[in-house]
Backbone as CSV, one residue per row, in Angstrom:
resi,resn,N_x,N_y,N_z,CA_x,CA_y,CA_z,C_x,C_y,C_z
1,UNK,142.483,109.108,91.543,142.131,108.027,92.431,143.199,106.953,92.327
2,UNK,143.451,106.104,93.469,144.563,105.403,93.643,143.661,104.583,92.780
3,UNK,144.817,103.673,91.872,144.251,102.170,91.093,144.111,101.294,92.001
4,UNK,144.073,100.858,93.697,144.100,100.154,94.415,142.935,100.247,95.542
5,UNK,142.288,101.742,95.153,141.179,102.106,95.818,140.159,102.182,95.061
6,UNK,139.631,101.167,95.820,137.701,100.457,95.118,136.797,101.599,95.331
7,UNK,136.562,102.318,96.276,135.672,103.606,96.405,135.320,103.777,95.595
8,UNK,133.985,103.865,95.475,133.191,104.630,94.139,132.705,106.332,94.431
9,UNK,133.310,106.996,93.635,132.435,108.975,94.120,131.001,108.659,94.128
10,UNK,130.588,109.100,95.659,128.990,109.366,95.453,128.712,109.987,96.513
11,UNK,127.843,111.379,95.706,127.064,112.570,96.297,126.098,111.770,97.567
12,UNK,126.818,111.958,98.993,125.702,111.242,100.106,125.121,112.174,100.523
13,UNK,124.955,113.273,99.937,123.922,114.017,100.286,122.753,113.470,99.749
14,UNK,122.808,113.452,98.327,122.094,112.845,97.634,121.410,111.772,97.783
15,UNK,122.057,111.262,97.986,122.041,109.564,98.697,120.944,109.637,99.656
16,UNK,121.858,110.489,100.849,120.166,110.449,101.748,119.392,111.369,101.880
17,UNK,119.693,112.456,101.089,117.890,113.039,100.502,117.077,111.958,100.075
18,UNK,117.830,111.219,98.987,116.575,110.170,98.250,115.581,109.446,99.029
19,UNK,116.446,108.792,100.105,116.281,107.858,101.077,115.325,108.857,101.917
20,UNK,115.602,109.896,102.760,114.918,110.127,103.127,112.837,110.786,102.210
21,UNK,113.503,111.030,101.112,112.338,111.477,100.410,111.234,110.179,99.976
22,UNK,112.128,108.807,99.769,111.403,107.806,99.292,110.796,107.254,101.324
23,UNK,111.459,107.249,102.110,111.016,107.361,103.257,109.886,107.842,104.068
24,UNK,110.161,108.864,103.382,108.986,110.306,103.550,107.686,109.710,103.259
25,UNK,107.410,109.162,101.606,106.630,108.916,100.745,106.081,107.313,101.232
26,UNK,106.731,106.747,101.986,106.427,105.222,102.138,105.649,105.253,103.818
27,UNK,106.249,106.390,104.074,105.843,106.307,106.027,104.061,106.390,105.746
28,UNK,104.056,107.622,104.722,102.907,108.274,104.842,101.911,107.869,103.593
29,UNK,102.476,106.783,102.769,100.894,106.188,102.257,99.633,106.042,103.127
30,UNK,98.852,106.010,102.717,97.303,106.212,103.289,96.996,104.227,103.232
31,UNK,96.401,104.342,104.992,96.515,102.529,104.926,94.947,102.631,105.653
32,UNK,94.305,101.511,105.830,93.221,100.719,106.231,93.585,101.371,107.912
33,UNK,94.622,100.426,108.198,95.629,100.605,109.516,95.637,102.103,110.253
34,UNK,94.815,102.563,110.954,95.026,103.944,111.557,95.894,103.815,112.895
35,UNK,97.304,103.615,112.818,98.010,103.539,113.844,99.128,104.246,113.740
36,UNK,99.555,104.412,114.638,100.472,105.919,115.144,102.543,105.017,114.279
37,UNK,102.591,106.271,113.983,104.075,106.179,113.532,105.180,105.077,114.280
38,UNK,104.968,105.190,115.752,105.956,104.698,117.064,105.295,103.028,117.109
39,UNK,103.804,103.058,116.879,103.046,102.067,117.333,103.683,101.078,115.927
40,UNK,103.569,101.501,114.698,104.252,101.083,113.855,104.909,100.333,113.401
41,UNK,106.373,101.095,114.053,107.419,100.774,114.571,108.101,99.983,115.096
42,UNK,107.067,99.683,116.040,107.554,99.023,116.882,107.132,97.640,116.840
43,UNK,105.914,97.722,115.716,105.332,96.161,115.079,106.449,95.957,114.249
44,UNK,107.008,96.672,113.153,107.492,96.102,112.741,108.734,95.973,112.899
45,UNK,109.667,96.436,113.963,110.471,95.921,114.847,110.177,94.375,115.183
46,UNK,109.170,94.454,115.906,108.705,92.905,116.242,108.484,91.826,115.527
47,UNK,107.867,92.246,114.353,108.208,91.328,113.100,109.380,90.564,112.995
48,UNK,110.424,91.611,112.969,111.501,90.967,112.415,112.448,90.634,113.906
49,UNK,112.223,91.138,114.935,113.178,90.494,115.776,112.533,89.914,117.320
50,UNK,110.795,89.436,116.943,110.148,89.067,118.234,110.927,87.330,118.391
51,UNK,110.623,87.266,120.289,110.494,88.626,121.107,111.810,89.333,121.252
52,UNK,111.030,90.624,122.344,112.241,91.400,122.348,111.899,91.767,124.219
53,UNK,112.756,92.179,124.765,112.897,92.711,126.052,112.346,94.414,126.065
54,UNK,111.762,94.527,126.934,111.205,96.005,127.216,112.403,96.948,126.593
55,UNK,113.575,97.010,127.221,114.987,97.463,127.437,114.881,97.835,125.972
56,UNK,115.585,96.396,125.251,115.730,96.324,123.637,115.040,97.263,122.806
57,UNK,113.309,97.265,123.349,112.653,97.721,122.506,113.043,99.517,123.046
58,UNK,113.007,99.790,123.993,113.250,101.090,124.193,113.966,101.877,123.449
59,UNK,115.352,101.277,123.639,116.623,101.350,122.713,116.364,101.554,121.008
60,UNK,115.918,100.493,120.747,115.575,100.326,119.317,114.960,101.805,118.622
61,UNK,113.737,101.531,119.388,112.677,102.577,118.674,113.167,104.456,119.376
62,UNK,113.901,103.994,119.761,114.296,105.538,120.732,113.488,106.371,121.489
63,UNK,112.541,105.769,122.345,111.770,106.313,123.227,111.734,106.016,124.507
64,UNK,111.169,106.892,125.565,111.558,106.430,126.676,110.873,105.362,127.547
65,UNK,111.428,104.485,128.325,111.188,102.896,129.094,109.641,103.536,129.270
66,UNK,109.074,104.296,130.048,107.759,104.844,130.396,107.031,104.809,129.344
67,UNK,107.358,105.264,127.802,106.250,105.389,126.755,106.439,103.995,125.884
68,UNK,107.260,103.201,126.431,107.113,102.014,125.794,106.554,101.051,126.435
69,UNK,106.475,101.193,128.077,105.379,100.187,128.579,104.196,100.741,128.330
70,UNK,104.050,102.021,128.281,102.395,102.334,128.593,102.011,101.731,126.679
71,UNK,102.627,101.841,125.466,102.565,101.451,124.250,101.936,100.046,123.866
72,UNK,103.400,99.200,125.027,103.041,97.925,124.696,101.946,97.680,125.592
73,UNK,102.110,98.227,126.275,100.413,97.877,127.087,98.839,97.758,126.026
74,UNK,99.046,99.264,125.478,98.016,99.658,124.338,97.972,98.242,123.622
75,UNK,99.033,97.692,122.851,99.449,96.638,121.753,98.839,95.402,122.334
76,UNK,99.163,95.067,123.393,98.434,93.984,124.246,97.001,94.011,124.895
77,UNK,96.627,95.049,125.055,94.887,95.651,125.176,94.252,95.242,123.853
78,UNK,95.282,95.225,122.528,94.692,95.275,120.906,94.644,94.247,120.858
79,UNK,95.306,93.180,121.340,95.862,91.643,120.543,97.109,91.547,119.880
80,UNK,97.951,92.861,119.799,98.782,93.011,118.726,99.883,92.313,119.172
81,UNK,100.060,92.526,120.414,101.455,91.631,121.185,101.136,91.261,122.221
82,UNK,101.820,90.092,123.053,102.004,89.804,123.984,103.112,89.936,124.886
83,UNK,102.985,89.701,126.306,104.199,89.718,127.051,103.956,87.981,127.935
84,UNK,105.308,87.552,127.377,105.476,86.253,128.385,106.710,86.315,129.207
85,UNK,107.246,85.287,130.442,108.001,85.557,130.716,109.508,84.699,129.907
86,UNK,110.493,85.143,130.100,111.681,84.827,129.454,111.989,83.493,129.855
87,UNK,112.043,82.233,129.315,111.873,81.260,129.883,113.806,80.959,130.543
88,UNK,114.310,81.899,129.957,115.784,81.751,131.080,116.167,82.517,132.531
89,UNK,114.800,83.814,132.386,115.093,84.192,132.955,113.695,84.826,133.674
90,UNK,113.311,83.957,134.663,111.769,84.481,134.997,111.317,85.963,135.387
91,UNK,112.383,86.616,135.579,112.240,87.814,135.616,112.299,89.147,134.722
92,UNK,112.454,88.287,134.178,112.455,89.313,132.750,110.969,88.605,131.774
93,UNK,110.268,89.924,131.222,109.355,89.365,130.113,109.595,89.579,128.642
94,UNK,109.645,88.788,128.030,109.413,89.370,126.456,108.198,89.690,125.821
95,UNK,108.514,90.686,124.847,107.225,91.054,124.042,107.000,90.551,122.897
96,UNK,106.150,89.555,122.489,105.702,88.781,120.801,104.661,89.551,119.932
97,UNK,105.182,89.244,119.229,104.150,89.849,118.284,102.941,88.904,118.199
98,UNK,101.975,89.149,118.146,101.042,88.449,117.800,100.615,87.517,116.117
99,UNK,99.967,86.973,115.782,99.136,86.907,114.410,98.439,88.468,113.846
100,UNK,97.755,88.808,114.733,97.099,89.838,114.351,97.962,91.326,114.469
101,UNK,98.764,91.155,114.938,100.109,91.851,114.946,100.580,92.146,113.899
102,UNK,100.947,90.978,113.121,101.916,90.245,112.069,100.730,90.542,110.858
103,UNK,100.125,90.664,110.809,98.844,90.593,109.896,98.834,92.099,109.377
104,UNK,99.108,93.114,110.228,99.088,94.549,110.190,100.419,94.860,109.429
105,UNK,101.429,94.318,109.898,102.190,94.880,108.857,102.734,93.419,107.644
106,UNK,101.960,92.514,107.303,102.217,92.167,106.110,101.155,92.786,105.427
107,UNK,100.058,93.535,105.716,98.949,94.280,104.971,99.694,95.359,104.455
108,UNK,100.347,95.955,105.424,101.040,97.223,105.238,102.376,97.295,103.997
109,UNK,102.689,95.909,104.243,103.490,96.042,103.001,103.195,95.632,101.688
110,UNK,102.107,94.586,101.807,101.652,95.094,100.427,101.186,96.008,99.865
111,UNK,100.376,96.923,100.335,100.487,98.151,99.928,101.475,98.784,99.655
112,UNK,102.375,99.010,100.318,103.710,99.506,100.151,104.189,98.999,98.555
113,UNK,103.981,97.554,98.360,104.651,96.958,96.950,103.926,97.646,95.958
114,UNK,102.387,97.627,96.316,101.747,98.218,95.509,101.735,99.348,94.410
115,UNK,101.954,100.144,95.890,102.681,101.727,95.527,103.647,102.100,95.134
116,UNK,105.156,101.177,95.220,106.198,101.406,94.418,106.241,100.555,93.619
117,UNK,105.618,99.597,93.026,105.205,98.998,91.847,104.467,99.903,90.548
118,UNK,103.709,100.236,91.248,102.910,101.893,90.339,104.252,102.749,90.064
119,UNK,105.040,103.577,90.586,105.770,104.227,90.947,107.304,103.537,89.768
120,UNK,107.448,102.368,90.295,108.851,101.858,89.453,107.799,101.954,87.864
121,UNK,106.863,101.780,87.622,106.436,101.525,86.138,106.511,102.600,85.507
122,UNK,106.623,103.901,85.793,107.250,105.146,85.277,108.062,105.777,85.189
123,UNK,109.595,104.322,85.742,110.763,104.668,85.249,110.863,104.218,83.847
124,UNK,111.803,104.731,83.322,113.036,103.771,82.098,113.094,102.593,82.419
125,UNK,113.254,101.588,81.444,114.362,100.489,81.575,115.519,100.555,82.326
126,UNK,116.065,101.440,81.744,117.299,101.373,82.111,117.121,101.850,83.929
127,UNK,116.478,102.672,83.900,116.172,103.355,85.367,115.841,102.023,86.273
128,UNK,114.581,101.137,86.075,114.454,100.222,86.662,115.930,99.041,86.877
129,UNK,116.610,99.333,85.518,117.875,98.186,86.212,118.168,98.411,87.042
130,UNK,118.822,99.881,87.032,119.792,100.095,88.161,119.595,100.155,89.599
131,UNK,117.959,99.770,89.591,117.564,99.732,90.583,117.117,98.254,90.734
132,UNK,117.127,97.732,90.045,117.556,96.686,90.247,118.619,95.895,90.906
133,UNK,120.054,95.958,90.526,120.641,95.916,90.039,121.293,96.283,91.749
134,UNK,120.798,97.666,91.894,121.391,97.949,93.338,120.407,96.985,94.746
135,UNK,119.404,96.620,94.200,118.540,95.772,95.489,119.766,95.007,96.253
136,UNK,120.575,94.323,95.667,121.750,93.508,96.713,122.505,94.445,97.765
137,UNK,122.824,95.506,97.742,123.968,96.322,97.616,122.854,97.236,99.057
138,UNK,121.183,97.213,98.552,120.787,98.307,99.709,120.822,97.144,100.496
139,UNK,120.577,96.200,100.456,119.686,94.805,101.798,121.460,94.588,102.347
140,UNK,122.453,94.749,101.724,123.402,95.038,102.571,123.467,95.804,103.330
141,UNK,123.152,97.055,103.195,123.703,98.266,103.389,122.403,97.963,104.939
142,UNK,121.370,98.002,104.562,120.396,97.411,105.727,120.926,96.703,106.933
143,UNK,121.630,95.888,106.536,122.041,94.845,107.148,122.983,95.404,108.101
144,UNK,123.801,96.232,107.653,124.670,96.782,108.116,124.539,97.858,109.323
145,UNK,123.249,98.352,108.703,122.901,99.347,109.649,121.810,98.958,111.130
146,UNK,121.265,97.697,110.614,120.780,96.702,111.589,121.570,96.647,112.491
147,UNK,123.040,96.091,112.059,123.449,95.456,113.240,124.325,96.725,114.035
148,UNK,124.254,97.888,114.232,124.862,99.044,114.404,123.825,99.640,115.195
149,UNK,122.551,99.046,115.264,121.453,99.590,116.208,121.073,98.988,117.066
């Protein structure tokens, strides 16, 4: 390895087996919440980037303009979101998340803490550092892949 090249060797296979296996394991905890994978999704899409434009959300969640109005329709029949119009642009609406929206998936993630709280307590020490240790490094790596979508 060049002395001038920072690269660290790492098996990305590995990498995203894990990811996908700890993925796997987090989609499908058992919740209060009986709502569909997409429906999900797309809350917690909204969470973090309400509102959003029909378009946006299409894009985002990768489904088609048709199964995302008839969705957000469902979401707004629930209380879960709303649609107002874009106040720059009256022709366009955005979709908000609601309270009771927002309520569903901060439930959802505590559970989630829950469960990998149980889960981290049957590592090592040392196991928990490094996972520690890497928390900066994934919320980058997040970040990164955020803005790429």
């Amino acid at each position: 390895m060049n002395t001038n090249d920072h690269s660290i060797d790492i098996n990305m296979t590995d990498f995203a087996m894990a990811f996908e296996e700890l993925t796997r394991i987090i989609i499908r905890l058992p919740s209060i919440e009986k709502l569909s994978f997409t429906t999900l999704s797309v809350l917690h899409t909204l969470s973090r980037k309400s509102p959003m434009r029909l378009t946006e959300l299409t894009a985002t969640e990768q489904i088609t303009q048709s199964a995302i109005t008839q969705l957000v329709t469902r979401l707004e029949r629930d209380g879960l979101v709303e649609r107002r119009p874009d106040p720059g642009d009256g022709r366009v609406v955005l979709v908000h998340i609601t309270e009771e929206g927002a309520k569903i998936i901060d439930s959802r993630r505590s559970e989630r803490i829950a469960h990998l709280s149980n889960m981290f307590e049957k590592l090592t020490p040392e196991e928990q550092t490094a996972i520690a240790g890497a928390i900066p490094a994934l919320m980058r790596l997040s970040e990164i892949g955020n803005n790429n979508v």
